[in-house]
N, C-alpha and C positions, 0 to 999 in steps of 0.2 A: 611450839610445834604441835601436829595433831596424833593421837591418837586412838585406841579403839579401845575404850572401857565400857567393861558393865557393871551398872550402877548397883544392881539390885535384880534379881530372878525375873525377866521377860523383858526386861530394858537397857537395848546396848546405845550407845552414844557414840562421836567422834569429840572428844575434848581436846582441848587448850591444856598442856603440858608446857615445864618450862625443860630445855635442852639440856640434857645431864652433860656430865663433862666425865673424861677418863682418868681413871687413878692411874698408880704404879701398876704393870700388869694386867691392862688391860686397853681395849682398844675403841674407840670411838664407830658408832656404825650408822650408816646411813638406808634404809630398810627399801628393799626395790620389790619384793612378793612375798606377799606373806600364805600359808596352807593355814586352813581353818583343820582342827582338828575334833573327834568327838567329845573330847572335855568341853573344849572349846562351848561346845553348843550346850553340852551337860550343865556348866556356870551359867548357861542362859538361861537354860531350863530351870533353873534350879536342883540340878539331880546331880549335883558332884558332891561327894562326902569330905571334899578336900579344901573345896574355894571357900574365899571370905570375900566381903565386897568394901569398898569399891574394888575391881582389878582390871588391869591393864593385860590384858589377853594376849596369846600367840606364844610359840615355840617353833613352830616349822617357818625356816626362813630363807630369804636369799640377799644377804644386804654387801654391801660397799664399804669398805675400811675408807674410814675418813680420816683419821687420825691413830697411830700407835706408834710406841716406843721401839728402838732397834728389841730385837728378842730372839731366840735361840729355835723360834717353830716357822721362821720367814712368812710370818703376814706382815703384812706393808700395805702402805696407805695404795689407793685405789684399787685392790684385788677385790674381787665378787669373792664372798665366804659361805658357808652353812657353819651350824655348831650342836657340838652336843648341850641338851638342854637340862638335863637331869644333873641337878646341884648335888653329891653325895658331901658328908660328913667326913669322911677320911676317921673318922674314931671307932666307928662301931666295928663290928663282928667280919661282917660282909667285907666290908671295906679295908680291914686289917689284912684281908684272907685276897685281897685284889678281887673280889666282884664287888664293883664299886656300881653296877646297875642294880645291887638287890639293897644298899644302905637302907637300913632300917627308918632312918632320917631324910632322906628325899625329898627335896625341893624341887620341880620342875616349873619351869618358867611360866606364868599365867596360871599359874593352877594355888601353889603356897607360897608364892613369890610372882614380883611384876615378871609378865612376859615382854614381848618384842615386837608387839602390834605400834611401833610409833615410828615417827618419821626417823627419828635418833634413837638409838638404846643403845649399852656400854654391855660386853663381854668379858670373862677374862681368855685372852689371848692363849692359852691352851686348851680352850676347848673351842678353838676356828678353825675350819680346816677351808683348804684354795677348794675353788670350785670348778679348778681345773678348764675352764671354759665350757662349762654345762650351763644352759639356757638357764637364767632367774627362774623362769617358770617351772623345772623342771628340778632346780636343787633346792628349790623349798620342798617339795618332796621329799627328798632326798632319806629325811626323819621318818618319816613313817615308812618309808621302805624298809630303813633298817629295823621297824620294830618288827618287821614281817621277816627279814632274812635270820634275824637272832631267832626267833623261833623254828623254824624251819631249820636253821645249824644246829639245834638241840634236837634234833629228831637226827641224826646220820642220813641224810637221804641219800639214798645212792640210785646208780642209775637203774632205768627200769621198775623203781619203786612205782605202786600203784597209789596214788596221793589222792585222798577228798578233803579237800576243804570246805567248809563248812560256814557260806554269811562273804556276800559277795558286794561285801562294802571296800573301801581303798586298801583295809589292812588283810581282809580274807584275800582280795584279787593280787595285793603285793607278796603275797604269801606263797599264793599260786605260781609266780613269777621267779620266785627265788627255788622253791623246787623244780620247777624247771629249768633253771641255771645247775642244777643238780645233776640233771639228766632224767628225771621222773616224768614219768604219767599222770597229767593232771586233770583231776575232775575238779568241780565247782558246784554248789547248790545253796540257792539261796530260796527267800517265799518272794522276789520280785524279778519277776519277768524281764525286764527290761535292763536291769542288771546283768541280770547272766548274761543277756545276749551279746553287751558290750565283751563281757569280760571272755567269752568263746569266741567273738567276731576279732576282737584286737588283740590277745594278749595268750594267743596259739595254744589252749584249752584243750584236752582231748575231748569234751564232753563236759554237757551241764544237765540240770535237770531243777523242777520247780519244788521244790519241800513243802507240800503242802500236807502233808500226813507221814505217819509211818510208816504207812504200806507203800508210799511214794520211795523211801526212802530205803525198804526192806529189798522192793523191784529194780533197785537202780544196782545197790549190792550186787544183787543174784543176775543182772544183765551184766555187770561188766567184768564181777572177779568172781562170775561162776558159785557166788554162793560163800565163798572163801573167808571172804571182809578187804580190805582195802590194808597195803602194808603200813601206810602212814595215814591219821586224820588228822587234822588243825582246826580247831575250834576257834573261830575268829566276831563271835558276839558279842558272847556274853549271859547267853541266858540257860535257864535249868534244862531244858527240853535240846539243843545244839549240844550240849557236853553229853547228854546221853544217847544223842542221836552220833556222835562220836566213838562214845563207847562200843554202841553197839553195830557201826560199821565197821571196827578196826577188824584186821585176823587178829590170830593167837601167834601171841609174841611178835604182834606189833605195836606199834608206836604212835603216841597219841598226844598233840601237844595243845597246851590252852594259853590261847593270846589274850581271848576278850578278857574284860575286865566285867566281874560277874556283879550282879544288884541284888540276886537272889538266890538263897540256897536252891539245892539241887538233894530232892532224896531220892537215891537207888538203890536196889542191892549189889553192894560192891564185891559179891562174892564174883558175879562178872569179871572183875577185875585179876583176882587168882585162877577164874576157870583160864581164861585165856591168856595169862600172864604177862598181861599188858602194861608196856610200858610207857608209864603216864611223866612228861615234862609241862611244869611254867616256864611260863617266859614273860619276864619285863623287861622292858625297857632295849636299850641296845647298849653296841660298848666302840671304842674308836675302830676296833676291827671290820664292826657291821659299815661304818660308815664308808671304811676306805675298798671295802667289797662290791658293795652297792654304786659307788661312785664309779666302779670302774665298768660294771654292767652296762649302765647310762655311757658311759665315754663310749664306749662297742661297740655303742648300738644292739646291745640284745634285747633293750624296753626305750620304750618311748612314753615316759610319765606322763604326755600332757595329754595323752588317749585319757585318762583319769582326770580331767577337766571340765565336771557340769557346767560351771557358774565361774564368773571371775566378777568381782566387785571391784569400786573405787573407793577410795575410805570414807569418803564424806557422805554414802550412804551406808553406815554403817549398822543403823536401827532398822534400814528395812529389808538390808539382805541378812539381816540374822533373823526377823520374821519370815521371808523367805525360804531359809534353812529351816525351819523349824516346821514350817508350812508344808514342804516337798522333798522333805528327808528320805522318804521312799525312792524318789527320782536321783536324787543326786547323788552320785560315788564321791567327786571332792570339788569344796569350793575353794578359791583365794581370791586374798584382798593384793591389788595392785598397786601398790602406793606411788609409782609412778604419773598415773592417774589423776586429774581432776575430779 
């Protein structure tokens, strides 16, 4: 069978794998679209603190039970699936306490363990959930919506909240999406044009604006909450200057949550943080809640995930659409691989 490994930092490949087979408790899968993620691209890059090589990439998926055992979560052979992909430990701290998304020991799929970039990969069958009859295209998603609604569920948003999100890539604009499943008021700002506009034109925005400075970002403040700050920000980069451009949007005694996954410290003075007595959440990961929330948004019809569809590859180009991604990162919100595909 084929799948998508990268060998080594700037070299992806489509190789020759041999077809795993399912144990006790687990379920045989047949993989129909897979969502590239930004690890994903990170292991390409070489900028993941996590990956080794060789690795077998992908976590966001939509595949076909090929084979499982009767079991007590009803998947059964031919159902379309998604799954949670964070492997936790069951021993540690986190995980004793049932936040089994913060295990100190975390494995996620393609990142410290093989991912689901192959024509076949094996699960264990309680972390599959039905896909309900949501488009493949669409429940491979599914995983990153939910890294956006858990964050968003850690802020309280309630209705009429004034929301800025911050970084208008698939997990800022899935973010944006879930507050508004809230009932919030949602801004957007990113530094690419072309972004925002998608994410204002499709995904019922109240307002975006370009972040290209401070003052860009001081005027947007003072034009929409009068000067106030914004009841919730979501920091969805990653980087020093968005967490302080966070900070210093929120009001006092609000709420401020950090998705991205940071590369670089950030110095402020955090006296900020007690003038305004701002209340700062993380968020990793998701939990089977986030999934079966999100899932049900997508049934509704209140999003339509494949608005968030630049690019869609076939596997067997797999070296040049990750030069591709890496090429026009700027452009693209989210790619996938098709395995359907020639």
């Amino acid at each position: 069978m084929k799948a998508i490994v990268i060998t080594e930092p700037g070299k992806a490949v489509t190789d020759e794998q041999e077809r795993p087979e399912a144990a006790k408790g687990e379920a045989l899968l047949k993989m129909l679209v897979g969502g590239v993620c930004g690890s994903d691209l990170a292991s390409f890059r070489g900028a993941s603190a996590y990956v080794s090589y060789p690795r077998t990439i992908g976590h966001e998926f939509a595949a076909e039970v090929v084979a499982v055992e009767d079991n007590p979560y009803g998947i059964r052979p031919g159902m379309v699936v998604t799954g949670n992909p964070y492997f936790n430990c069951g021993k540690c701290y986190s995980c004793r306490r049932g936040f089994v998304n913060c295990c100190v020991n975390n494995q996620t799929m393609g990142v410290q363990r093989e991912g689901a970039f192959s024509e076949y990969f094996i699960m264990p069958v309680e972390r599959l959930y039905d896909g309900q009859g949501i488009a493949p295209e669409s429940l491979a998603l599914i995983e990153p919506f939910c890294i956006s609604y858990h964050g968003v569920s850690r802020a309280d948003v309630q209705p009429g909240d004034k929301v800025l999100v911050i970084g208008a890539g698939a997990i800022g604009i899935l973010a944006g999406v879930a507050a508004r499943s809230f009932g919030a008021e949602v801004h957007i700002t990113d530094i690419a044009k072309d972004k925002l506009e998608l994410a204002e034109r499709e995904f019922g925005f109240s307002g975006s604006f370009v972040n290209d400075s401070p003052d860009a970002l001081r005027a947007y403040v003072q034009k929409i909450t009068n000067g106030d700050g914004f009841d919730v920000t979501i920091e969805a980069v990653g980087a020093p200057s968005t967490f302080l451009g966070c900070v210093e949007a929120a009001a006092s005694q609000g709420r401020m949550v950090v998705i991205g996954v940071a590369k670089h410290n950030a110095d402020f003075n955090f006296l900020e943080l007690q003038r305004k007595e701002l209340n700062v959440f993380g968020s990793r990961g998701a939990t089977k809640a986030d999934f079966a929330a999100t899932m049900k948004l997508v049934k509704d019809g209140f999003v339509d995930l494949t608005k968030l569809i630049s690019r869609t590859y076939p596997i067997a180009d797999a070296g040049a659409a990750f030069q591709d991604m890496d090429q026009h990162s700027a452009e693209i919100v989210k790619a996938e691989f098709d395995f359907r595909r020639e």
